[in-house]
N, CA, C and O atoms as a CHARMM CRD file, in Angstrom:
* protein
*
  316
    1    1 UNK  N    108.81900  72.68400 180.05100 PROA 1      0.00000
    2    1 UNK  CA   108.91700  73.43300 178.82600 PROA 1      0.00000
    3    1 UNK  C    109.68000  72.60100 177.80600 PROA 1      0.00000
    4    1 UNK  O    110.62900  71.88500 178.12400 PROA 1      0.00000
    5    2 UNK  N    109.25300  72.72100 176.64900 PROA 2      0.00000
    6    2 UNK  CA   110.20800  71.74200 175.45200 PROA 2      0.00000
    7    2 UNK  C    111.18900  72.90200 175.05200 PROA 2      0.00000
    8    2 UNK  O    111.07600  74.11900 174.90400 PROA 2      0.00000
    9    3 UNK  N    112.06400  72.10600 174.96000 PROA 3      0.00000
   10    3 UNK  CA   113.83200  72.74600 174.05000 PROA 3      0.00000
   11    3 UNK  C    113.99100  72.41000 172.71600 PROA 3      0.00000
   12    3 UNK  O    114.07400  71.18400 172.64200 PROA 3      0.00000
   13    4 UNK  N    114.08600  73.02400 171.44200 PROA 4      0.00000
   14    4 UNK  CA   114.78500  72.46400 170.92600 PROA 4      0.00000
   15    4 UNK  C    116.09300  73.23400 170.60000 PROA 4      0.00000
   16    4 UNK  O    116.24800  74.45500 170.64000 PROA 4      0.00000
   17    5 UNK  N    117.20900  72.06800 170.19400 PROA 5      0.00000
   18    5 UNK  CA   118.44000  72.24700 170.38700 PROA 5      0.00000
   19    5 UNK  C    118.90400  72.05200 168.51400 PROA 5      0.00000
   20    5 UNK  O    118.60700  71.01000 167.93000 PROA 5      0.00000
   21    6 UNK  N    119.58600  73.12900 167.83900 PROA 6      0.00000
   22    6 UNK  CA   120.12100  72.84700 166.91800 PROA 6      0.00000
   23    6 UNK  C    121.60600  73.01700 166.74000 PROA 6      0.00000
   24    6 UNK  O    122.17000  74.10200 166.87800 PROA 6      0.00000
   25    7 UNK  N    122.44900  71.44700 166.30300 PROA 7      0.00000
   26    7 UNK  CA   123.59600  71.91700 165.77300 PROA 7      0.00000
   27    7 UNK  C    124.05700  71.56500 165.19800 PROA 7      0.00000
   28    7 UNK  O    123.99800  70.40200 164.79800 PROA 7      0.00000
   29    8 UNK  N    124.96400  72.66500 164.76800 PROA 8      0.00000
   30    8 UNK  CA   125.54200  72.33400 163.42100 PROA 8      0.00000
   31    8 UNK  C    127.11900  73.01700 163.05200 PROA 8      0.00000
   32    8 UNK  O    127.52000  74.16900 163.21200 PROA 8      0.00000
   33    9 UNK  N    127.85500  71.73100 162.46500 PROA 9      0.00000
   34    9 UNK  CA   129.47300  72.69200 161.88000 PROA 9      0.00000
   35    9 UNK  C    129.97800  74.24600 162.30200 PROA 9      0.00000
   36    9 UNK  O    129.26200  75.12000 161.81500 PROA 9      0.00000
   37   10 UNK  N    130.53000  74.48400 162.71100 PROA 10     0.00000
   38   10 UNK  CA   131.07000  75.66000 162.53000 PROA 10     0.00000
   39   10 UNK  C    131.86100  75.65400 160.85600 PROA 10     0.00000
   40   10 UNK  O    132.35400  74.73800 160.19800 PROA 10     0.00000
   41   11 UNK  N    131.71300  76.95700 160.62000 PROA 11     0.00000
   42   11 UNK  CA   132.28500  77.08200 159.11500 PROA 11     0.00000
   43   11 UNK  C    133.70400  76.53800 159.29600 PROA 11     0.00000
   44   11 UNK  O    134.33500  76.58000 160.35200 PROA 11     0.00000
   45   12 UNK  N    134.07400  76.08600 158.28300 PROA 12     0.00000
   46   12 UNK  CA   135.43700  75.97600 158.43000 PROA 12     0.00000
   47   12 UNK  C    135.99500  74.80700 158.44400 PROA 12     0.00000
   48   12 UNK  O    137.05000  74.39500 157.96200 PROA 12     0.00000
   49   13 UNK  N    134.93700  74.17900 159.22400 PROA 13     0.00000
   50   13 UNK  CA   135.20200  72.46200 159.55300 PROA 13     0.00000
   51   13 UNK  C    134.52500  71.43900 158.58100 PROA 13     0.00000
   52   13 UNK  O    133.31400  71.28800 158.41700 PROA 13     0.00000
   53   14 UNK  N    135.51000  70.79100 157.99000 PROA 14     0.00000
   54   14 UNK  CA   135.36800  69.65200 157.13100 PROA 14     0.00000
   55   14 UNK  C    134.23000  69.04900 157.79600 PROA 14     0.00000
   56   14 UNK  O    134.08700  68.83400 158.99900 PROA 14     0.00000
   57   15 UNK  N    133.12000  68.70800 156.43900 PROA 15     0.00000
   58   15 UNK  CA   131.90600  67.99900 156.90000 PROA 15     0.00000
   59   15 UNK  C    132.02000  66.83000 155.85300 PROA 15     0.00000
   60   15 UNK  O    131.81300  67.01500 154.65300 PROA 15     0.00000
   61   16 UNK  N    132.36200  65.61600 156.39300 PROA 16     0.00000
   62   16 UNK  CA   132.80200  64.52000 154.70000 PROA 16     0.00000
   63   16 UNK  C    131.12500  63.83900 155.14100 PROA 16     0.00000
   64   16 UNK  O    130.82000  62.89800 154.40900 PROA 16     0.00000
   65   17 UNK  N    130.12800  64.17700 156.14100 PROA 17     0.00000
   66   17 UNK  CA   128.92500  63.08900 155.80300 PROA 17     0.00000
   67   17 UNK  C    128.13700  63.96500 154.93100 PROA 17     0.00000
   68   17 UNK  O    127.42600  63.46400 154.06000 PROA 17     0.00000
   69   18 UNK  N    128.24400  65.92600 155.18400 PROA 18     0.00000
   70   18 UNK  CA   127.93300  66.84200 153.63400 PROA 18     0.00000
   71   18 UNK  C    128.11500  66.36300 152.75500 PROA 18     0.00000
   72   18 UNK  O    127.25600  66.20300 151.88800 PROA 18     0.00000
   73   19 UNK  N    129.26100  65.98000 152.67800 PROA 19     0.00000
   74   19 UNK  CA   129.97700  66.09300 151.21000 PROA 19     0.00000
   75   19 UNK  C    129.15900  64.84000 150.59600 PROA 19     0.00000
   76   19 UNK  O    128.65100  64.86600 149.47500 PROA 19     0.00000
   77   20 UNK  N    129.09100  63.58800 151.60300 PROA 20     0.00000
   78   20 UNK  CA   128.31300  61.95800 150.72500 PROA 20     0.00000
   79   20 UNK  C    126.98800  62.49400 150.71400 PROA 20     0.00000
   80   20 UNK  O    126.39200  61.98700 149.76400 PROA 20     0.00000
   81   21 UNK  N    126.19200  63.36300 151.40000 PROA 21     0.00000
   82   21 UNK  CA   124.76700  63.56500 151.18600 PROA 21     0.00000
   83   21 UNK  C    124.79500  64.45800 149.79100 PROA 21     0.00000
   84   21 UNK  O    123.90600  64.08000 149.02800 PROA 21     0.00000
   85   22 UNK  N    125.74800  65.76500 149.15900 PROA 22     0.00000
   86   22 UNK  CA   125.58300  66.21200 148.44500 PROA 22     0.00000
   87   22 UNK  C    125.91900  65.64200 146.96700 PROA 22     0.00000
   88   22 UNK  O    125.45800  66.12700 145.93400 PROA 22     0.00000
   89   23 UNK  N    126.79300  64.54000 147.03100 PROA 23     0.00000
   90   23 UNK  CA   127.04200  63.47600 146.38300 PROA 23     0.00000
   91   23 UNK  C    125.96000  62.57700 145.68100 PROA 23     0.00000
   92   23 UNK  O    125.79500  62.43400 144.46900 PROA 23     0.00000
   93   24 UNK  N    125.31200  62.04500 146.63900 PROA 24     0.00000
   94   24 UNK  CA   124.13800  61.25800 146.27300 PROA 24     0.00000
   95   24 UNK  C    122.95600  61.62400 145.71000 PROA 24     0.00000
   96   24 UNK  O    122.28500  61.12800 144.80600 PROA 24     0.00000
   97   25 UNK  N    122.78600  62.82000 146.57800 PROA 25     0.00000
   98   25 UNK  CA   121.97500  63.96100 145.98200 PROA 25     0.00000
   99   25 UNK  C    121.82600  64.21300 144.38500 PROA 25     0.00000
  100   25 UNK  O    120.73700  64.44300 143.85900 PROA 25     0.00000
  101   26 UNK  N    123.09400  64.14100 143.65600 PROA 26     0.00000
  102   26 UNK  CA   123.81400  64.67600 142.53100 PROA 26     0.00000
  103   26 UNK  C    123.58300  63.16800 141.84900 PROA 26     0.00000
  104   26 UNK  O    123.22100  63.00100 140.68500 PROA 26     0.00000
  105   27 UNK  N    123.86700  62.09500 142.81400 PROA 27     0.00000
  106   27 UNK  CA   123.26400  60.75400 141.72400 PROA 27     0.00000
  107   27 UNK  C    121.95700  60.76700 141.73700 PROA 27     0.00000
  108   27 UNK  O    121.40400  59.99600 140.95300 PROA 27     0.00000
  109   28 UNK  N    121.38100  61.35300 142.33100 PROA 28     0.00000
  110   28 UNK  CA   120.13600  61.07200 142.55000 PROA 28     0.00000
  111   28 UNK  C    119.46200  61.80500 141.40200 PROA 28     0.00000
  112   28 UNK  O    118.23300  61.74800 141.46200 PROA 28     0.00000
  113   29 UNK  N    120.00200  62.53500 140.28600 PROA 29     0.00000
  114   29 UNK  CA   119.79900  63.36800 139.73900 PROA 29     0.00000
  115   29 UNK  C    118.95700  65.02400 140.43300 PROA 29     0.00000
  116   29 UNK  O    118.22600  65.69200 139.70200 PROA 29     0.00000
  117   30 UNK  N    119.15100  65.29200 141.39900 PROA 30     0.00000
  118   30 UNK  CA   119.31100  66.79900 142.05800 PROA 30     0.00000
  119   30 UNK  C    120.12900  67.80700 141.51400 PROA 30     0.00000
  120   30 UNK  O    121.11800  68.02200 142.21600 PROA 30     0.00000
  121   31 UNK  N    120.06200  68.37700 140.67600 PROA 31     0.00000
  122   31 UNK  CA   121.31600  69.39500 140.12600 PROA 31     0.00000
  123   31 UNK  C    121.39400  70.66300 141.00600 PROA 31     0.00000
  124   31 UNK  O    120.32100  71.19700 141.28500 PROA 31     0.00000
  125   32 UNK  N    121.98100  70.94300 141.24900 PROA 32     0.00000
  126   32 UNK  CA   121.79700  72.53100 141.05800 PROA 32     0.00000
  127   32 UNK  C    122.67100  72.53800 143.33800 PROA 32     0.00000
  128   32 UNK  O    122.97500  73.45500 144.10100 PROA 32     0.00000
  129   33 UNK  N    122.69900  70.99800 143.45900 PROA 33     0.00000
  130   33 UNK  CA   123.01500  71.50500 145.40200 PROA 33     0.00000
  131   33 UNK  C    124.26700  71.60700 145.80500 PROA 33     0.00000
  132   33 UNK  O    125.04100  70.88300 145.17900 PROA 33     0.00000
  133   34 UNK  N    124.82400  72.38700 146.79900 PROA 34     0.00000
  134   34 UNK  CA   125.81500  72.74700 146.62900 PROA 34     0.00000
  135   34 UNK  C    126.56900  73.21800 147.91500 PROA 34     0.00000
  136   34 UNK  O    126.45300  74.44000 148.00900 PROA 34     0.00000
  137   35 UNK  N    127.05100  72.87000 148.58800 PROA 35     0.00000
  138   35 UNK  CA   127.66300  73.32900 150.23600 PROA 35     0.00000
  139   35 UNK  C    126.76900  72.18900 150.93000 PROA 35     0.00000
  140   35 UNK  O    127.46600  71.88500 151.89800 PROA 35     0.00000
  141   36 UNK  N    125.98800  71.64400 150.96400 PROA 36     0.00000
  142   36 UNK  CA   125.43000  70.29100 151.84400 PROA 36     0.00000
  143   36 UNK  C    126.30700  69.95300 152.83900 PROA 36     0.00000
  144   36 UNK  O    127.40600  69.40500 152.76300 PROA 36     0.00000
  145   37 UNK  N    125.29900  70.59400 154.36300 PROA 37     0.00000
  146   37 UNK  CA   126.21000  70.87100 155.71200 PROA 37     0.00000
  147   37 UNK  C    125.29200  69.92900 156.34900 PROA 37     0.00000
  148   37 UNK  O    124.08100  70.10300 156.22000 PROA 37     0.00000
  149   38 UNK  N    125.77900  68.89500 157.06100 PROA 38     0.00000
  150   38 UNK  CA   124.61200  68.60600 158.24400 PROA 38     0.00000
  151   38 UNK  C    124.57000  68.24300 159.96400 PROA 38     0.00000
  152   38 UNK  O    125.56100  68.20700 160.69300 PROA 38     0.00000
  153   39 UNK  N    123.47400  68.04900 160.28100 PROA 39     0.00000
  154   39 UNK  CA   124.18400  68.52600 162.13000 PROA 39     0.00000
  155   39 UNK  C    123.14300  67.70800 162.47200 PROA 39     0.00000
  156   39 UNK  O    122.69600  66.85300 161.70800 PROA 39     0.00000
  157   40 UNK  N    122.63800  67.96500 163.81800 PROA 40     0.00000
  158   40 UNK  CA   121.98100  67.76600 164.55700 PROA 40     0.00000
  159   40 UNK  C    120.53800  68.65600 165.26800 PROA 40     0.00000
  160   40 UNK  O    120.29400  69.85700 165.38200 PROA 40     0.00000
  161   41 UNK  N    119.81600  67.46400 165.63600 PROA 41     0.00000
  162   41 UNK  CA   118.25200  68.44500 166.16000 PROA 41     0.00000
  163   41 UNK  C    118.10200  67.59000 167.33200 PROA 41     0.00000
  164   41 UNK  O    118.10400  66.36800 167.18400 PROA 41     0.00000
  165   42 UNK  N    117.97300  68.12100 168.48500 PROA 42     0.00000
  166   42 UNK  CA   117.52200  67.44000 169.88900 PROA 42     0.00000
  167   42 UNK  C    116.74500  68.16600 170.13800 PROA 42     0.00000
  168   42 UNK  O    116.76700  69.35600 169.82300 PROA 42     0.00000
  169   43 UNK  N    115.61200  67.42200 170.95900 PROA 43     0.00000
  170   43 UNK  CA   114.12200  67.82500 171.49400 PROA 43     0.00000
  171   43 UNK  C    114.55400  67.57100 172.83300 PROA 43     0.00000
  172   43 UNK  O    115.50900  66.81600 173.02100 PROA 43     0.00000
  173   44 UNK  N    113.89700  68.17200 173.87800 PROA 44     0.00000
  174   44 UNK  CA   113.53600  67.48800 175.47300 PROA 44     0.00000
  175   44 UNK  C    112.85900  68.65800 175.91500 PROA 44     0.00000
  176   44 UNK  O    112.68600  69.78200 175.44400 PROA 44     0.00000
  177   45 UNK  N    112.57900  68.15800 176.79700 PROA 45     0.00000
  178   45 UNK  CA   111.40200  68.88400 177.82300 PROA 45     0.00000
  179   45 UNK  C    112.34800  69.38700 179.24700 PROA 45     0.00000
  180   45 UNK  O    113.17500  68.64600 179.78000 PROA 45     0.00000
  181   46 UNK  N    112.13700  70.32300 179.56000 PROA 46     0.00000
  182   46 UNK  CA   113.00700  70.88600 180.76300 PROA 46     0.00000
  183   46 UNK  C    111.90100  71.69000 182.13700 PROA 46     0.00000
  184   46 UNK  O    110.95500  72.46000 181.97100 PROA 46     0.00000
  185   47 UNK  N    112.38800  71.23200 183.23800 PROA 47     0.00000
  186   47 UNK  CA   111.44800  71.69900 184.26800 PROA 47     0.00000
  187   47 UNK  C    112.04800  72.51300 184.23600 PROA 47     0.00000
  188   47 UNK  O    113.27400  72.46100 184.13800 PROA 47     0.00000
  189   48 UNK  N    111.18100  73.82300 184.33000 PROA 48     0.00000
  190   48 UNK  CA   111.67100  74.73900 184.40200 PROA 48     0.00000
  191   48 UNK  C    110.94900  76.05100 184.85900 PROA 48     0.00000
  192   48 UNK  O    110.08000  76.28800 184.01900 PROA 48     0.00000
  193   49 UNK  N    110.95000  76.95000 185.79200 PROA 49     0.00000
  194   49 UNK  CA   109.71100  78.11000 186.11100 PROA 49     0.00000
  195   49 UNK  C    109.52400  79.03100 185.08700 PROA 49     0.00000
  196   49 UNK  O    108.45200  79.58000 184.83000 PROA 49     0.00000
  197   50 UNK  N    110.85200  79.23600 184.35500 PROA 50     0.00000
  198   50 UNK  CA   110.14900  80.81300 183.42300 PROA 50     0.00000
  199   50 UNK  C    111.32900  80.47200 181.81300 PROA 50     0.00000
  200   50 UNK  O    112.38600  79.84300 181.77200 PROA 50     0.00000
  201   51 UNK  N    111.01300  80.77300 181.34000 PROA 51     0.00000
  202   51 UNK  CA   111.54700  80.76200 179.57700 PROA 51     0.00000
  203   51 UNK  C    113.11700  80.68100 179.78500 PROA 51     0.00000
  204   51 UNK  O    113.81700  79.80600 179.27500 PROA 51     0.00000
  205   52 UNK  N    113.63400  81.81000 180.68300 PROA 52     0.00000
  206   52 UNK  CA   114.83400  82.20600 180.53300 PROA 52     0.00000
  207   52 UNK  C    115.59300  81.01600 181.49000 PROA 52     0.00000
  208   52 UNK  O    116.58000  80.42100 181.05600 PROA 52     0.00000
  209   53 UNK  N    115.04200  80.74200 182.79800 PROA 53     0.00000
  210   53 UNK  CA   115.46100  79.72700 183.57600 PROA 53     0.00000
  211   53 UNK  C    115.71800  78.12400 182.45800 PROA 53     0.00000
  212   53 UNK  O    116.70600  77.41000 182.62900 PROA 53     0.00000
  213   54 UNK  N    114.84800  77.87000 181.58400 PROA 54     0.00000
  214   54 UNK  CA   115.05000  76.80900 180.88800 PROA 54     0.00000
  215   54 UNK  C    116.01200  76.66500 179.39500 PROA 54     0.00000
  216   54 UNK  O    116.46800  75.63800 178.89300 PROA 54     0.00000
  217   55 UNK  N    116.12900  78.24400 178.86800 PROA 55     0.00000
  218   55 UNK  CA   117.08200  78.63100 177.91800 PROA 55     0.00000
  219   55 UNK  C    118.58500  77.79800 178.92700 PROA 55     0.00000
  220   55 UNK  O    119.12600  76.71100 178.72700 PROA 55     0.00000
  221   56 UNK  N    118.83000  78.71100 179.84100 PROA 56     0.00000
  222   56 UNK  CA   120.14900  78.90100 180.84300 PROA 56     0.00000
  223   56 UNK  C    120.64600  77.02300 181.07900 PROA 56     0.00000
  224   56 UNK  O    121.81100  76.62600 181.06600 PROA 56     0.00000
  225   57 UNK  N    119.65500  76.31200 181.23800 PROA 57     0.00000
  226   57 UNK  CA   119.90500  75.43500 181.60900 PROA 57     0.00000
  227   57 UNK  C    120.31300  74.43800 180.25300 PROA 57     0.00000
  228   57 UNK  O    121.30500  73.71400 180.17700 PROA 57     0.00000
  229   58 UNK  N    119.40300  74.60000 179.37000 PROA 58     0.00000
  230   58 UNK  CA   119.58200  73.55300 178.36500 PROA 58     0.00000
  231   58 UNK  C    121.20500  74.08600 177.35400 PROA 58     0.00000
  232   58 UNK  O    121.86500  73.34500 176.62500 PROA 58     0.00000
  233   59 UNK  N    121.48800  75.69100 177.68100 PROA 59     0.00000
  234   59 UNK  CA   122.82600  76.00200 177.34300 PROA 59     0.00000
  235   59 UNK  C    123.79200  75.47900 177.98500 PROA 59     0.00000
  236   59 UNK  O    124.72800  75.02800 177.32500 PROA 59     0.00000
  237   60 UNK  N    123.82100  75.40900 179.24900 PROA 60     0.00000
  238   60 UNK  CA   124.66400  74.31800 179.86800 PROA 60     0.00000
  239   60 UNK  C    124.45800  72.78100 179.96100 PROA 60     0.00000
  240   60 UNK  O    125.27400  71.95200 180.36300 PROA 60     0.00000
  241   61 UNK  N    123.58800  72.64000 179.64600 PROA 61     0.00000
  242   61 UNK  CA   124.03000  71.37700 178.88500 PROA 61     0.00000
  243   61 UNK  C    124.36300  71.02600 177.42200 PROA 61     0.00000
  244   61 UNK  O    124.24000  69.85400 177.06800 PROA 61     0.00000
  245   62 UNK  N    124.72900  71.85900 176.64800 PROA 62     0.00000
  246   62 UNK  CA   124.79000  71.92600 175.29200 PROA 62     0.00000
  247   62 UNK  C    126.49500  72.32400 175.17200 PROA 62     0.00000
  248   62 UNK  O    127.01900  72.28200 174.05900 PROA 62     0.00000
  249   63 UNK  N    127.16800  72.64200 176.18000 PROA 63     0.00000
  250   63 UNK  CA   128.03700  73.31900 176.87900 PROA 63     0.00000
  251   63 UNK  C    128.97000  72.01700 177.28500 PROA 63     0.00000
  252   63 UNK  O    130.11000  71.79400 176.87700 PROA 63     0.00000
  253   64 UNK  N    128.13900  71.17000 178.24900 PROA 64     0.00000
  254   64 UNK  CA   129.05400  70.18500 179.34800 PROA 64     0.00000
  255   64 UNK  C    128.63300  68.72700 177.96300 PROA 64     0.00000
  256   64 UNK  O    129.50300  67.89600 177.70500 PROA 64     0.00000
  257   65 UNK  N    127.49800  68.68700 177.38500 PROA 65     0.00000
  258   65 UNK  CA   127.37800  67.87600 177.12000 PROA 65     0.00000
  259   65 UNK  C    127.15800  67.28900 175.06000 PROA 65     0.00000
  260   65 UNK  O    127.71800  66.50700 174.29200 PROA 65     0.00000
  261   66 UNK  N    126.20800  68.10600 175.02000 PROA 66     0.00000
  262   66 UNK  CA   125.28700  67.83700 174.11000 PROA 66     0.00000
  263   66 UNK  C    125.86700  68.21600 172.46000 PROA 66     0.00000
  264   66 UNK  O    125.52700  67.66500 171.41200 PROA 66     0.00000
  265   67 UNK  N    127.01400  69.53600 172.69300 PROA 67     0.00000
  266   67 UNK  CA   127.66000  69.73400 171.94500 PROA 67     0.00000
  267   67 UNK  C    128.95100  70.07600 171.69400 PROA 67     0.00000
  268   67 UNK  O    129.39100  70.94900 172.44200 PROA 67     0.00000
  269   68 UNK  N    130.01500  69.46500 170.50300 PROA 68     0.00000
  270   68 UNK  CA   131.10400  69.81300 170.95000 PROA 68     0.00000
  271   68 UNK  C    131.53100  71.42800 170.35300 PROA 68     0.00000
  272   68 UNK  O    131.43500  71.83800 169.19600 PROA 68     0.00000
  273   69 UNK  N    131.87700  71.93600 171.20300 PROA 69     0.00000
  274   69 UNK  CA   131.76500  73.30400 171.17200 PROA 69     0.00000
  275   69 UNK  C    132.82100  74.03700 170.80100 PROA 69     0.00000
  276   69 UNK  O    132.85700  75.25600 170.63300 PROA 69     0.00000
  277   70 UNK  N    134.08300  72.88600 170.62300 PROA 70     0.00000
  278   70 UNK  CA   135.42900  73.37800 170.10100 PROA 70     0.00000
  279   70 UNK  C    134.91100  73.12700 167.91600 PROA 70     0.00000
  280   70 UNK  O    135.36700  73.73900 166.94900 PROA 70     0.00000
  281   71 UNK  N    134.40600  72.59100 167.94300 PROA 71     0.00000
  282   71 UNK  CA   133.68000  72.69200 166.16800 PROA 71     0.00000
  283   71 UNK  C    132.65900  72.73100 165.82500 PROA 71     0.00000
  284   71 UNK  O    132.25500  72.92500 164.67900 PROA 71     0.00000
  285   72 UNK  N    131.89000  72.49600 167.07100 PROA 72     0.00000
  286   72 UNK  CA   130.16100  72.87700 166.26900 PROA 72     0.00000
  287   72 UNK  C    129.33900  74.59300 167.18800 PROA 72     0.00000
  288   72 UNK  O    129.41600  75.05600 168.32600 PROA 72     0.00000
  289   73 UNK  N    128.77800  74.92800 166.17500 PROA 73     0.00000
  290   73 UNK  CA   127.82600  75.45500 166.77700 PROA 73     0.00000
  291   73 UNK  C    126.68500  75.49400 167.41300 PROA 73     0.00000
  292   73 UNK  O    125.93300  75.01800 166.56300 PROA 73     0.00000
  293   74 UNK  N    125.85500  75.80500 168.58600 PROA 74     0.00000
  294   74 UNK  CA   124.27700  75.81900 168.78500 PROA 74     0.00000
  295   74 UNK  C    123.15500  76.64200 169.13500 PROA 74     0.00000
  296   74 UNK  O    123.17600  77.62600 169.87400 PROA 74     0.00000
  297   75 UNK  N    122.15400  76.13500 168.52100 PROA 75     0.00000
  298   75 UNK  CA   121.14200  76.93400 168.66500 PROA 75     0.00000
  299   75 UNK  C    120.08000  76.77500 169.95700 PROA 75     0.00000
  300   75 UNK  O    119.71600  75.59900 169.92300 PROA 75     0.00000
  301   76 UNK  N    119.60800  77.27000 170.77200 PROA 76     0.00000
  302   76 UNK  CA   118.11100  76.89700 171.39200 PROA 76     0.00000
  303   76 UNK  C    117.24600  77.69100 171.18900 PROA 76     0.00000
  304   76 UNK  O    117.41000  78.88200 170.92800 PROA 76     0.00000
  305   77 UNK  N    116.06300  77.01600 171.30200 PROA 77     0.00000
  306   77 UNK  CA   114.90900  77.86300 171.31500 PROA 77     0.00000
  307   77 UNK  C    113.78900  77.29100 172.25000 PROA 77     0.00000
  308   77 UNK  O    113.55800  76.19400 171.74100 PROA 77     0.00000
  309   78 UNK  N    113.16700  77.39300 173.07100 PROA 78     0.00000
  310   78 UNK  CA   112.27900  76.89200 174.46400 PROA 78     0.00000
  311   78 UNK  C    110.71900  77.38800 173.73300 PROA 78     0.00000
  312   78 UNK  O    110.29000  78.53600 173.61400 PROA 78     0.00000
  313   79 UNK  N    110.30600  76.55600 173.46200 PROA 79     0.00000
  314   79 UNK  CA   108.69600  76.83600 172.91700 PROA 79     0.00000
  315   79 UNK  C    107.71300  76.13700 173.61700 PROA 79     0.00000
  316   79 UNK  O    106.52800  76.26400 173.30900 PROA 79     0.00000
C-alpha cells in the first residue's frame, strides 16, 4: 500500500526557511503572501494486509523516526 506522510511546524515554532521563501516570494514581485510555513512530504509503499494495519505502522515510524514530534506535526494518509 503507498503512504503518504505530511509534515509540517507545529504553530508556534519559528520557521526562518518560511520566512526566506516568503521573502523572495515578495522579491519576486508576489504581493499579497503572508505566514509562508514549510515542511515536508514522504511517499513509501508499506506491506501491509488492510488500510488500518499500514496507517498503524507508518505512525510509528513517523513517531521513532520520520518526524520530530517534540515541534512538528503529522499527517498520513494510505491510498
Amino acid at each position: 500500500m503507498k503512504a503518504k506522510v505530511i509534515i509540517t511546524l507545529k504553530n508556534g515554532v519559528l520557521d526562518p526557511q518560511g520566512k526566506a521563501i516568503e521573502g523572495a516570494l515578495s522579491g519576486l514581485g508576489f504581493a499579497g503572501v503572508d505566514n509562508v510555513r514549510q515542511g515536508k512530504f514522504i511517499e513509501l509503499d508499506v506491506d501491509a494486509s488492510n488500510e488500518g494495519e499500514a496507517k498503524k505502522a507508518v505512525e510509528a515510524m513517523c513517531e521513532k523516526l520520520l518526524a520530530n514530534t517534540v515541534i512538528e506535526n503529522y499527517r498520513v494518509e494510505i491510498v
